[in-house]
C-alpha positions in Angstrom: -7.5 -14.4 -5.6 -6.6 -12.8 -8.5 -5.6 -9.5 -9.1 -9.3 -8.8 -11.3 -11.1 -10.3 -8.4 -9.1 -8.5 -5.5 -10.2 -4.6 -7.4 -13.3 -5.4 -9.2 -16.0 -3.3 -6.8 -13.3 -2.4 -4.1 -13.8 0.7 -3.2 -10.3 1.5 -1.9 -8.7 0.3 -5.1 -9.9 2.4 -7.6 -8.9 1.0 -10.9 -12.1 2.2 -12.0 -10.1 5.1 -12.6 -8.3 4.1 -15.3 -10.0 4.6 -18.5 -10.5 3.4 -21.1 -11.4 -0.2 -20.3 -8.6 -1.8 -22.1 -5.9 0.5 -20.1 -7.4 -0.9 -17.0 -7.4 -4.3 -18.6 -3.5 -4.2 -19.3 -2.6 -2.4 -16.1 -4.3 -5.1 -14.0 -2.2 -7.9 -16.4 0.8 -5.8 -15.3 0.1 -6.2 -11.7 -0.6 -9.8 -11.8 2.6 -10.3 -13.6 4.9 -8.5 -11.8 3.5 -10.1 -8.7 4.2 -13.3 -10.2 7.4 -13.1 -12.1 8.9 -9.2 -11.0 8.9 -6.5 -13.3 12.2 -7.4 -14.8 11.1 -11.1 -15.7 8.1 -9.8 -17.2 7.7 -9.1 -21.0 5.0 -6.6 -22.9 4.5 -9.5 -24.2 3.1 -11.2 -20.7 1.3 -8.2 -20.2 -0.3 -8.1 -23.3 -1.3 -12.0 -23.6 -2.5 -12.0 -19.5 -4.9 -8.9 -21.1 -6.1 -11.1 -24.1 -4.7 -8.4 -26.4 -1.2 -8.3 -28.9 1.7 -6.8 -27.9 0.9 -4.1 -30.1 -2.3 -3.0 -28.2 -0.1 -2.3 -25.1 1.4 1.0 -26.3 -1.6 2.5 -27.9 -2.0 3.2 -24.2 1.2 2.9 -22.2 4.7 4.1 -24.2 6.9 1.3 -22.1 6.4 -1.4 -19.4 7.6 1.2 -16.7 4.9 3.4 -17.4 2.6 0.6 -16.2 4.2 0.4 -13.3 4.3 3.9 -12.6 1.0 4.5 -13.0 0.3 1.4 -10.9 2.4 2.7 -7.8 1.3 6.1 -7.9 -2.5 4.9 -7.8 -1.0 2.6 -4.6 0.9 5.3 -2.9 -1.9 7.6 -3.0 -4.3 5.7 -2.1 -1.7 4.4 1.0 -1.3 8.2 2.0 -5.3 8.5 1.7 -5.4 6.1 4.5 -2.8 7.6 6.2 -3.4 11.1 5.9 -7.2 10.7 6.5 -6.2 8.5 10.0 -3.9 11.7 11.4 -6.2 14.1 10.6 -9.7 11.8 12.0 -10.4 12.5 15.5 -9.8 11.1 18.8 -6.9 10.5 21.0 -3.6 10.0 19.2 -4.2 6.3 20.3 -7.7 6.2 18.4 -6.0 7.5 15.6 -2.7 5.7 15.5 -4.8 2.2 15.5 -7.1 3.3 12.7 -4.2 3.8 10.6 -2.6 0.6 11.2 -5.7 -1.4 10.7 -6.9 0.7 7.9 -3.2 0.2 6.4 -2.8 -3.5 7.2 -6.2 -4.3 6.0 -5.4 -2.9 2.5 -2.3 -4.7 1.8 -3.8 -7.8 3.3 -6.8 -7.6 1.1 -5.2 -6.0 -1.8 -1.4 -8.1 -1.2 -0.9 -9.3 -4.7 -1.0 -5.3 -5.8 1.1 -3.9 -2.6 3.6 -6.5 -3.3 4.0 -4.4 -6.5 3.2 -0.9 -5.3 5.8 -1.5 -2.2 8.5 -3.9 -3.7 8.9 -3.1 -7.3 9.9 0.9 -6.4 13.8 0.5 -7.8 12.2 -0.6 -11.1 11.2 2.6 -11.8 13.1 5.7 -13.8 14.6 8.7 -11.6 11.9 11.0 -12.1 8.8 8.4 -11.8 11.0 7.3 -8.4 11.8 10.7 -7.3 8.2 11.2 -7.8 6.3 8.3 -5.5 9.7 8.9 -2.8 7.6 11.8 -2.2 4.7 10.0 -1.8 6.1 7.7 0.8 7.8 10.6 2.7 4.6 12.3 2.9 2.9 9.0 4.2 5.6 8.7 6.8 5.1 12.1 8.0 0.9 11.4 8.8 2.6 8.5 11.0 5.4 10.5 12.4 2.9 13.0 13.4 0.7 10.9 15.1 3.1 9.5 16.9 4.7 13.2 17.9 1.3 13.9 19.7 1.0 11.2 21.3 4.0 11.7 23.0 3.3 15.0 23.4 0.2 14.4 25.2 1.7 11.7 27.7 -0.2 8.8 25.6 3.0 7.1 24.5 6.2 5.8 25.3 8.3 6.6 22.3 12.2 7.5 22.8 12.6 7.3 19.0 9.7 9.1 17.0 11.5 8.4 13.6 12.8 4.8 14.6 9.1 3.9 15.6 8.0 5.2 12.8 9.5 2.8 10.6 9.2 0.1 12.4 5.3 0.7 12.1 5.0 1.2 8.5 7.9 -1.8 7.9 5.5 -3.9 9.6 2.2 -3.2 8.0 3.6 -3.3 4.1 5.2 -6.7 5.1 1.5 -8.2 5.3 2.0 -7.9 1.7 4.2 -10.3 1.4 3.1 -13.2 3.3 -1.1 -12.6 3.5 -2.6 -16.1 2.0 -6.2 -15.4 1.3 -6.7 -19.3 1.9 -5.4 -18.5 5.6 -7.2 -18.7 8.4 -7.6 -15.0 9.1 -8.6 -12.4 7.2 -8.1 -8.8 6.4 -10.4 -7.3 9.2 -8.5 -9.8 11.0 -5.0 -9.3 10.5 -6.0 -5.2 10.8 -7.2 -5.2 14.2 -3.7 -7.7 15.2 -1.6 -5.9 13.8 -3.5 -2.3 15.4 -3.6 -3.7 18.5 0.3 -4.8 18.3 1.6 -1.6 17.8 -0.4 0.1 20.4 1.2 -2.2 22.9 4.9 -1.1 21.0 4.6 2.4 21.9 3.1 2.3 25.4 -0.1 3.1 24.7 -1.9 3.6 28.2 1.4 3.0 30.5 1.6 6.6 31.1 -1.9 6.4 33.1 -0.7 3.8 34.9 
């Protein structure tokens, strides 16, 4: 699956976004080649050929290769704390909520993996101010977890000594999907989201308190 095929009519992508269409042309290159080479193997050049356009054409639209990238992991980040956000806030028990993240969260990486592995591996790459920038992003995102996790302590539903610990054991393990979901595999993203929800349900206790 290519990096076209994984965003053209996803909803929870939205490249569509990214105007005019030769911007979203060269930002979806981008992503293809820093999933397949890293963004410090990859050339304008790459880019620019991958987007059937000369090097040239690039920075009519983006000034410098980690300008693509930035604008690629801010799209990904918020679009991650969409999901997460939206699942703390949704309602139902903090169990309800807690598993609608995870699949929610698994199921985009799986489905959309060759762009997380950019959005979630490539985040030294960028300068201090772009970094500084999505850091936030991800701290926010960890907080909608954290959150949900807090309650569900607080209402007896969990068993979770370490709030903060869990929480990044939770998040670690649905980015990693990223980097080892084969779309030829025998499971697929709806799949791997309900696993991985029902997984870390079991992790924090969910239910052992009413036992």
């Amino acid at each position: 699956m290519s990096t076209a095929e994984e965003t053209a009519g996803a909803e929870d992508m939205p490249w569509g976004e990214v105007t005019p269409e030769a911007a979203r042309r060269l930002l979806v290159a981008a992503v293809e080649a820093f999933a397949e080479r890293g963004y410090h193997a990859t050339t304008t050049r790459d880019i620019a050929g991958r987007a059937g356009m000369s090097p040239a054409a690039l920075y009519i639209h983006y000034k410098t290769k980690e300008e693509l990238l930035h604008r690629i992991s801010r799209i990904g980040h918020d679009r991650a704390l969409e999901i997460l956000e939206g699942a703390a806030d949704g309602g139902g028990s903090a169990a309800d909520r807690l598993a609608e993240a995870v699949r929610s969260f698994v199921r985009w990486h799986a489905g959309h993996h060759m762009t997380a592995r950019v959005v979630q591996y490539e985040l030294d790459a960028l300068g201090d101010d772009h970094r500084t920038e999505i850091v936030e992003l991800r701290r926010r995102s960890d907080a909608a977890v954290r959150r949900i996790l807090s309650e569900g302590v607080a209402a007896g539903e969990f068993d979770v000594p370490d709030v903060p610990g869990t929480t990044l054991a939770v998040l670690s393990l649905c980015i990693d999907v990223a980097r080892w979901f084969n779309t030829q595999g025998r499971r697929t993203p709806d799949e791997v989201g309900a696993l991985y929800a029902d997984l870390v349900l079991r992790m924090v206790g969910a239910g052992a308190q009413k036992k």
